[in-house]
The first five atom37 places (N, CA, C, CB, O) and aatype in JSON, in Angstrom:
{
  "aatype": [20, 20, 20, 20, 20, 20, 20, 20, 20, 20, 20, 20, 20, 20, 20, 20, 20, 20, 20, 20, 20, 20, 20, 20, 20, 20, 20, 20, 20, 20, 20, 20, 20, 20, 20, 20, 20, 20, 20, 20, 20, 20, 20, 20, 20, 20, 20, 20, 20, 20, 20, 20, 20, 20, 20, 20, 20, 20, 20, 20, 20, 20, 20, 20, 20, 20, 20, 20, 20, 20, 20, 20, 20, 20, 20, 20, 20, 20, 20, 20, 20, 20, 20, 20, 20, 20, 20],
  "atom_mask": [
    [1, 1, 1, 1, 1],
    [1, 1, 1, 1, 1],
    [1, 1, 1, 1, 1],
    [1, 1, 1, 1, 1],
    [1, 1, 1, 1, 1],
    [1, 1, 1, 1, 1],
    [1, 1, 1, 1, 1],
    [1, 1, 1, 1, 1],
    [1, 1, 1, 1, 1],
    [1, 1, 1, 1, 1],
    [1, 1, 1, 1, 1],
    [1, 1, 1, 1, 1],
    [1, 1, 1, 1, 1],
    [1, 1, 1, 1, 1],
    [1, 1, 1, 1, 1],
    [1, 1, 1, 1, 1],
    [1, 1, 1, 1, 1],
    [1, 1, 1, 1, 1],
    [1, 1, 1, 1, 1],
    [1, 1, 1, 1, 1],
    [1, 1, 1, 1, 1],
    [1, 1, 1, 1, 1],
    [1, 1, 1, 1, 1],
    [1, 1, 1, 1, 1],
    [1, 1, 1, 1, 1],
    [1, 1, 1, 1, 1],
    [1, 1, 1, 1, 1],
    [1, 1, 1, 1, 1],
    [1, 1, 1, 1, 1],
    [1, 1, 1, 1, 1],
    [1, 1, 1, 1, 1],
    [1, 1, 1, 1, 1],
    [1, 1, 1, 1, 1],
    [1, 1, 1, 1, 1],
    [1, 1, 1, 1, 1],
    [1, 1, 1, 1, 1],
    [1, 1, 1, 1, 1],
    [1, 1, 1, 1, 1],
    [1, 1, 1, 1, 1],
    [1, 1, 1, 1, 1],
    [1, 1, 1, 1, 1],
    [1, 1, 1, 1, 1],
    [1, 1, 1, 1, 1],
    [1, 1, 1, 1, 1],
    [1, 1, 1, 1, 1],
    [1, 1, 1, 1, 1],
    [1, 1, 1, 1, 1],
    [1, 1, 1, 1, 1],
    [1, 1, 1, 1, 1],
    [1, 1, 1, 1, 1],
    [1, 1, 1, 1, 1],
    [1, 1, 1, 1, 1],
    [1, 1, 1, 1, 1],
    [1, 1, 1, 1, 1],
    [1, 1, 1, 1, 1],
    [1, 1, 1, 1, 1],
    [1, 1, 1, 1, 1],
    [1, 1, 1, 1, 1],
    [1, 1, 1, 1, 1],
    [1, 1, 1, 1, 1],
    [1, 1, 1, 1, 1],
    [1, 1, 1, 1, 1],
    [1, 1, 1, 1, 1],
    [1, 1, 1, 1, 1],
    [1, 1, 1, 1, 1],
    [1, 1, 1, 1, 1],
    [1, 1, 1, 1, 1],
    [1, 1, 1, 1, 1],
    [1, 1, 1, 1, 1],
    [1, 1, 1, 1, 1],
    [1, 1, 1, 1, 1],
    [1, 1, 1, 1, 1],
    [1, 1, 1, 1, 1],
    [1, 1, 1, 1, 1],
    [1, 1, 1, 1, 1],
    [1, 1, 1, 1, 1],
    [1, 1, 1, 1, 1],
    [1, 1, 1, 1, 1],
    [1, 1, 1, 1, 1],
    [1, 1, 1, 1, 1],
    [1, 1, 1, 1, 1],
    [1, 1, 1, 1, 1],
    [1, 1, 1, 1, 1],
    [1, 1, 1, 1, 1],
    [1, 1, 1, 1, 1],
    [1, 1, 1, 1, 1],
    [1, 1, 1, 1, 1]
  ],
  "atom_positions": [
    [[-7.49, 6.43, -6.79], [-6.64, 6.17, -5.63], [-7.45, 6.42, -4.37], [-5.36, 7.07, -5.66], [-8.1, 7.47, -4.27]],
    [[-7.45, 5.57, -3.45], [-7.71, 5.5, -2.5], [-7.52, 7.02, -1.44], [-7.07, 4.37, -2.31], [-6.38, 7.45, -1.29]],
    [[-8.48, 7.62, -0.88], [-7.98, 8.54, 0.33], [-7.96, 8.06, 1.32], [-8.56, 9.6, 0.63], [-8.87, 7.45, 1.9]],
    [[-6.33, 8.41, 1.83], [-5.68, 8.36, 3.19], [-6.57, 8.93, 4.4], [-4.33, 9.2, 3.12], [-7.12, 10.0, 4.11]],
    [[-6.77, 8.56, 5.39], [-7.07, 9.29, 6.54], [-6.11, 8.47, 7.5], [-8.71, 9.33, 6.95], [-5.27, 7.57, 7.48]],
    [[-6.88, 9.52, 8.5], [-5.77, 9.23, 10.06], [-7.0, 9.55, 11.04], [-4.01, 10.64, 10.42], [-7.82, 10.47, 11.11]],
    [[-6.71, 8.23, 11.85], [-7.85, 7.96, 13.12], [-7.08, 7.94, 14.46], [-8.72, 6.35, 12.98], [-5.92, 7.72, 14.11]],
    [[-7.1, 8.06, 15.82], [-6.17, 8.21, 17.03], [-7.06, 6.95, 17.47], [-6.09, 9.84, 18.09], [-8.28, 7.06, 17.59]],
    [[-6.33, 5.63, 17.71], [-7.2, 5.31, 18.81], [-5.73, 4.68, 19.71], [-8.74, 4.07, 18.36], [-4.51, 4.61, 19.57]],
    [[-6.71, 4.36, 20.57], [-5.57, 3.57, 21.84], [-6.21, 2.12, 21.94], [-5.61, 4.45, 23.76], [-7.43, 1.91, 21.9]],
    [[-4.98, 0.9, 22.12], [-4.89, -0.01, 22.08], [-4.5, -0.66, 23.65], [-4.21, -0.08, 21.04], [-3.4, -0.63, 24.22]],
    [[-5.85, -1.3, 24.17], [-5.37, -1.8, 25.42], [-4.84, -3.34, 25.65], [-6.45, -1.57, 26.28], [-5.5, -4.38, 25.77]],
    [[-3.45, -3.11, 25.65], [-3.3, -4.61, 25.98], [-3.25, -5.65, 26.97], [-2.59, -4.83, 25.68], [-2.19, -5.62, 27.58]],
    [[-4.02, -6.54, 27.33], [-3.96, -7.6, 28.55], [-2.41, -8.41, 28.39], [-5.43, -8.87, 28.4], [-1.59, -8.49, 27.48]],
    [[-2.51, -8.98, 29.85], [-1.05, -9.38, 29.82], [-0.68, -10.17, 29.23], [-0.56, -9.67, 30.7], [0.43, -10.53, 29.61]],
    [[-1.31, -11.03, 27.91], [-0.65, -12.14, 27.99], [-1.08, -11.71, 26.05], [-1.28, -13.72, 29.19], [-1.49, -12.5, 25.21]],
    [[-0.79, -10.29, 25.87], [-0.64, -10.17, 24.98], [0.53, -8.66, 24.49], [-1.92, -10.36, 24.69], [0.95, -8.1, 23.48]],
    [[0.61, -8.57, 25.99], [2.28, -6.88, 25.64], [3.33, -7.58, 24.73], [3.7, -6.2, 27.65], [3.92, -6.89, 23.9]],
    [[3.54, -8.64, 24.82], [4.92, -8.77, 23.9], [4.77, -9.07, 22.48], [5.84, -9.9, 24.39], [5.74, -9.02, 21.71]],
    [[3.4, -9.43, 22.04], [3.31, -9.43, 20.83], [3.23, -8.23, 19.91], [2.46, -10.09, 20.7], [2.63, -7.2, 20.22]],
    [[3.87, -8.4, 18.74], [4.2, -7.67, 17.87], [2.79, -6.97, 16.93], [5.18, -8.52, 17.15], [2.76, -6.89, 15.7]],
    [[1.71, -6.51, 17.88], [0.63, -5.92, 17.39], [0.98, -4.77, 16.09], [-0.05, -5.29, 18.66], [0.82, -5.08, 14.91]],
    [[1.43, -3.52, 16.51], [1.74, -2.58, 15.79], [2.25, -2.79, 14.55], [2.41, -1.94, 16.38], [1.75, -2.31, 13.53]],
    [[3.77, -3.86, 14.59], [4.34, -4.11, 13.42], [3.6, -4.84, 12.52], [5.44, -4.66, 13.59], [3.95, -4.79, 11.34]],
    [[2.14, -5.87, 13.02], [1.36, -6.46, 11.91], [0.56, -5.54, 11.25], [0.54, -7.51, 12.32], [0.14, -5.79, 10.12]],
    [[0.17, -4.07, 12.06], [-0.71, -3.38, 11.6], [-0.4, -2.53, 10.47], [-1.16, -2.79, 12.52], [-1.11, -2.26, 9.51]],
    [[1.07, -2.06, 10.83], [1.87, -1.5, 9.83], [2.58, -2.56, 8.72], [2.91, -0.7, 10.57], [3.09, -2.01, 7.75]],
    [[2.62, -3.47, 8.77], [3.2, -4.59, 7.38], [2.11, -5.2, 7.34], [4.58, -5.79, 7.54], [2.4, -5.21, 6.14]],
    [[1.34, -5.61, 7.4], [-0.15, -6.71, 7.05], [-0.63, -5.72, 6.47], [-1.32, -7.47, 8.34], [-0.48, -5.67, 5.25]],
    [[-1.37, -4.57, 7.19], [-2.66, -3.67, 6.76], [-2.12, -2.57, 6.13], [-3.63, -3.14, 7.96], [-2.84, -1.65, 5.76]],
    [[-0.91, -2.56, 5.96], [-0.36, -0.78, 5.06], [-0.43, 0.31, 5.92], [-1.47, -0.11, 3.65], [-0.24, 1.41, 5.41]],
    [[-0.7, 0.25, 7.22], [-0.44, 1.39, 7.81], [0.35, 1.93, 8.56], [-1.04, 1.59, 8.17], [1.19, 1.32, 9.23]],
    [[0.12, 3.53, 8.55], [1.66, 4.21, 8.95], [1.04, 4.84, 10.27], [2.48, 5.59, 7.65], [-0.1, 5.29, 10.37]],
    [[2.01, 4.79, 11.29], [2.05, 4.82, 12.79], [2.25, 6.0, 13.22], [2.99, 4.04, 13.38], [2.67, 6.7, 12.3]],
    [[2.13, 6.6, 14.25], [2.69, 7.16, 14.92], [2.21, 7.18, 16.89], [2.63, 8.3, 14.08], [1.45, 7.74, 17.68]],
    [[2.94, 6.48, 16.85], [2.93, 6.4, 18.53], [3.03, 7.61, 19.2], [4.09, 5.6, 19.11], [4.09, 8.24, 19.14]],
    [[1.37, 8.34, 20.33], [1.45, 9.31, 20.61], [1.66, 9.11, 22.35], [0.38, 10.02, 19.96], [2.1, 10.09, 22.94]],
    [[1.41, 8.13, 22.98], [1.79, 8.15, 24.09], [1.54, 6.47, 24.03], [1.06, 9.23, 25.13], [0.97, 5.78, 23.18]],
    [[2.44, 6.0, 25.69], [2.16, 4.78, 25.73], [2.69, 4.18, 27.17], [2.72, 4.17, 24.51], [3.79, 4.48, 27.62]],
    [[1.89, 3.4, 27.75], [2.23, 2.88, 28.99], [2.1, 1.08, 28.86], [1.16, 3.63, 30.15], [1.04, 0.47, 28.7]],
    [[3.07, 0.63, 28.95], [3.58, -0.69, 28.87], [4.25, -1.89, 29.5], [4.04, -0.57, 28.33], [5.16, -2.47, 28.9]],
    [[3.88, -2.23, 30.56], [4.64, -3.19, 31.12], [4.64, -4.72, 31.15], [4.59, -2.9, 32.1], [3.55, -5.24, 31.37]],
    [[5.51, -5.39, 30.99], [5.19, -6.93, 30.46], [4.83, -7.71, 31.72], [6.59, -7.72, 29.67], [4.6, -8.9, 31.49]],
    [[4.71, -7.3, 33.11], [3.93, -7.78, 34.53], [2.78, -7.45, 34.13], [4.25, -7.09, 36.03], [1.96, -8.32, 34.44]],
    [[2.29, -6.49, 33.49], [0.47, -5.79, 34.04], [0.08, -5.63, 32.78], [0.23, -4.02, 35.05], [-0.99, -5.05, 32.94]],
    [[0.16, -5.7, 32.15], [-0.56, -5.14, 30.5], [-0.32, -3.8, 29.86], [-2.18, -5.03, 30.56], [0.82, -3.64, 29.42]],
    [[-1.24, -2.72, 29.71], [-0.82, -1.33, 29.08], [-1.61, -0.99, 28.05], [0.55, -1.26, 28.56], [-2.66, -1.61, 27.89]],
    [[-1.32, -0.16, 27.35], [-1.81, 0.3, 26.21], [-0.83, 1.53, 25.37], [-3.2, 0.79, 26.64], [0.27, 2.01, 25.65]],
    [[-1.41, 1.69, 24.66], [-0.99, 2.64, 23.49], [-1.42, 3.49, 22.98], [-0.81, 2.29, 22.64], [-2.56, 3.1, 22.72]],
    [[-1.3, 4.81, 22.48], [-2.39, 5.28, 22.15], [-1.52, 5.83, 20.7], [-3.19, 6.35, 23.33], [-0.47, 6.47, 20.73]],
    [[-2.07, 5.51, 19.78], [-1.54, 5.74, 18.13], [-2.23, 6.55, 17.02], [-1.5, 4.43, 17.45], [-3.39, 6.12, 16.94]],
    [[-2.04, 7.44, 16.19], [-2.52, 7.76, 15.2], [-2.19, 6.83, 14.18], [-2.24, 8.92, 14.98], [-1.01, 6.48, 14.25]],
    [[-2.92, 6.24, 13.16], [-2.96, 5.36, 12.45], [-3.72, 6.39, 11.35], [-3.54, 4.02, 13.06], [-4.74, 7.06, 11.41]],
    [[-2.51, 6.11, 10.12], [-3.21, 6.52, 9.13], [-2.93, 5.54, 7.7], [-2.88, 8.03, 9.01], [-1.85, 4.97, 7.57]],
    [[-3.86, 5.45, 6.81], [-4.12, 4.07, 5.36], [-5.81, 4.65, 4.91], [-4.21, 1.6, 6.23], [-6.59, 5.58, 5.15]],
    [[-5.71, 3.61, 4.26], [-6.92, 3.68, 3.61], [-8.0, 3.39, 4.37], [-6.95, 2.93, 2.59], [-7.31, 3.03, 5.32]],
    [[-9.1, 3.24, 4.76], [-10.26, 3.3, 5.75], [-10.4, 1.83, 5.5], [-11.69, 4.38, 5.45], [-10.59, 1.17, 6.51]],
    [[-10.34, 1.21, 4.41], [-10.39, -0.34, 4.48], [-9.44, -1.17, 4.85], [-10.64, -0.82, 3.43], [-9.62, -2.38, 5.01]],
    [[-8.37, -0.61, 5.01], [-7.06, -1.09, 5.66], [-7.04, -1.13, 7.47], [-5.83, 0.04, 5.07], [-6.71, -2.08, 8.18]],
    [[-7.52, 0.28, 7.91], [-7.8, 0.34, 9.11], [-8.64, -0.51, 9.89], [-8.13, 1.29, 9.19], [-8.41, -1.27, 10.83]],
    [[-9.8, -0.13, 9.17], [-11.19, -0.96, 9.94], [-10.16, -2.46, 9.41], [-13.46, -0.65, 8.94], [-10.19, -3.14, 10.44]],
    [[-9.54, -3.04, 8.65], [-9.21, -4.31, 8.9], [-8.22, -4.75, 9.98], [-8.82, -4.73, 7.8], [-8.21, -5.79, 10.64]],
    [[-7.58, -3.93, 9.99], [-6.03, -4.23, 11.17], [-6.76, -3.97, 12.11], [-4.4, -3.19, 11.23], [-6.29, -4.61, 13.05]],
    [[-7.87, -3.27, 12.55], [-8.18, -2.81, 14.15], [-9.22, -3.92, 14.06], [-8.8, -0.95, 14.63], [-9.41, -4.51, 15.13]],
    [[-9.96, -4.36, 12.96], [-10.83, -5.81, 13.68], [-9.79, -7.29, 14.01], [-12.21, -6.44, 12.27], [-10.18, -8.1, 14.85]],
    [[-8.52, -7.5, 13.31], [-7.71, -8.36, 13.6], [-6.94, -7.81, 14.47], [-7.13, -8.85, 12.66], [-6.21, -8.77, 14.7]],
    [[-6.48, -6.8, 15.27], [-6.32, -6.75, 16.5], [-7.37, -7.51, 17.41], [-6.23, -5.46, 16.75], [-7.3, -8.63, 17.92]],
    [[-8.52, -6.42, 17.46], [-9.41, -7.05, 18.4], [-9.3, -8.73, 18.63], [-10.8, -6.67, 17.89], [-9.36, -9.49, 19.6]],
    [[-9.13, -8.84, 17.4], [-9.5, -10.87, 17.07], [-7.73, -11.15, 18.25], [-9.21, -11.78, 14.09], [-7.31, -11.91, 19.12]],
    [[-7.5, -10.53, 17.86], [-5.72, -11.25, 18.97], [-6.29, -10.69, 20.27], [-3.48, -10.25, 18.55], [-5.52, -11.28, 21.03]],
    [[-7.01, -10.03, 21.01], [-7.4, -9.8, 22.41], [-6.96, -8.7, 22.43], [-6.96, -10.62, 23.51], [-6.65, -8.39, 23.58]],
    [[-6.68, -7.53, 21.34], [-6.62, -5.87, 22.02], [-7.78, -5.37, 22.02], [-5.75, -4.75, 21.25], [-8.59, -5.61, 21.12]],
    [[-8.09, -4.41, 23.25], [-9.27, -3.92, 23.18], [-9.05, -2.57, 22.31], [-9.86, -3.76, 24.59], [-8.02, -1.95, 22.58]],
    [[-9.71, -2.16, 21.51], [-9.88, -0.61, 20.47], [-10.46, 0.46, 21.1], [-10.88, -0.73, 19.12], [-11.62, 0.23, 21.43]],
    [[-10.02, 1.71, 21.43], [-10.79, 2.62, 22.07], [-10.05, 3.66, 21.28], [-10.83, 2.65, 23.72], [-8.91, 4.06, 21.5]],
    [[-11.14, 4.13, 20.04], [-11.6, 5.3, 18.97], [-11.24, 6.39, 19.86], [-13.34, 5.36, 18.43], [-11.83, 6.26, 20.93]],
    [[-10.17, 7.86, 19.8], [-10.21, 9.09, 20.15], [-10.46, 10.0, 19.36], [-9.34, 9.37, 20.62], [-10.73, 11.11, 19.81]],
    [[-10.44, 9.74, 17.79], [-10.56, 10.92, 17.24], [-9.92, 10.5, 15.81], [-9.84, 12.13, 18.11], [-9.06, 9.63, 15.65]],
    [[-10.54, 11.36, 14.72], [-10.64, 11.06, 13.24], [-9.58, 12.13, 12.65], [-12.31, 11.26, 12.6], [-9.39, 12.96, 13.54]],
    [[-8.98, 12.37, 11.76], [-7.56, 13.69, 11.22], [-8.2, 14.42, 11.82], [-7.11, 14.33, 9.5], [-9.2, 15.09, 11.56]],
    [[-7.24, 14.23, 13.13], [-6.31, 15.6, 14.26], [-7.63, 15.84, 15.23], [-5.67, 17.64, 13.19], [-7.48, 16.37, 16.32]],
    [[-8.64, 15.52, 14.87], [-9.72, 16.11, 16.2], [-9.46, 15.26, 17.19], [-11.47, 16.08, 15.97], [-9.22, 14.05, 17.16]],
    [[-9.55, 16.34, 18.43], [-9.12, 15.7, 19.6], [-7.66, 14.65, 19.96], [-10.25, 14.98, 19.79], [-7.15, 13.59, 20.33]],
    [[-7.57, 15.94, 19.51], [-5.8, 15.98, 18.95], [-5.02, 15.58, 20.51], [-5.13, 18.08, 18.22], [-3.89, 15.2, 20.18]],
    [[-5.13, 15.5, 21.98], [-4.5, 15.72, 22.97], [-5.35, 14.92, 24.03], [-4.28, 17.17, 23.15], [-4.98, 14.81, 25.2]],
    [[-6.73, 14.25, 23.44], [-7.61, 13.19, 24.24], [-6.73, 11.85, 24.56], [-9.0, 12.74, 23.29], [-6.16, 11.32, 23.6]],
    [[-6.59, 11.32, 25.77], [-5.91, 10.29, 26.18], [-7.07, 9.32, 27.25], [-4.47, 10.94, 26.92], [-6.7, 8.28, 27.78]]
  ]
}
């Protein structure tokens, strides 16, 4: 069986991609489980997210390169819990 980890990164979105349903593909496409730790969002200006994401390491690295591929930018904070409060 596969080991679980959990990575923090934040997801910056440009405007002409806030309303798409990023998160929910990451969590039903790639198997992973969420947790939204802060987030600034507006559908005028863009935003971001900043999420702990935890699956299998081949699940991750896949949903965060098919993000990128839809126009989110990926910015890595931290691997299980380090830098637990970095934004």
């Amino acid at each position: 069986m596969p080991i679980q980890e959990t990575v923090r990164v934040q997801l910056n979105f440009p405007l002409d991609r806030v309303k798409e349903p990023v998160i929910w593909h990451l969590a039903h496409d790639y198997r992973l489980k969420f947790s939204i730790r802060y987030a600034s969002i507006d559908p005028k200006f863009g935003g971001f997210t900043v999420l702990d994401l935890t699956g299998d390491r081949d699940d991750i690295n896949a949903g965060l390169t098919w993000a990128q591929q839809q126009g989110v930018e990926i910015s890595s904070l931290g691997v299980n819990g380090a830098n637990e409060w970095v934004i």
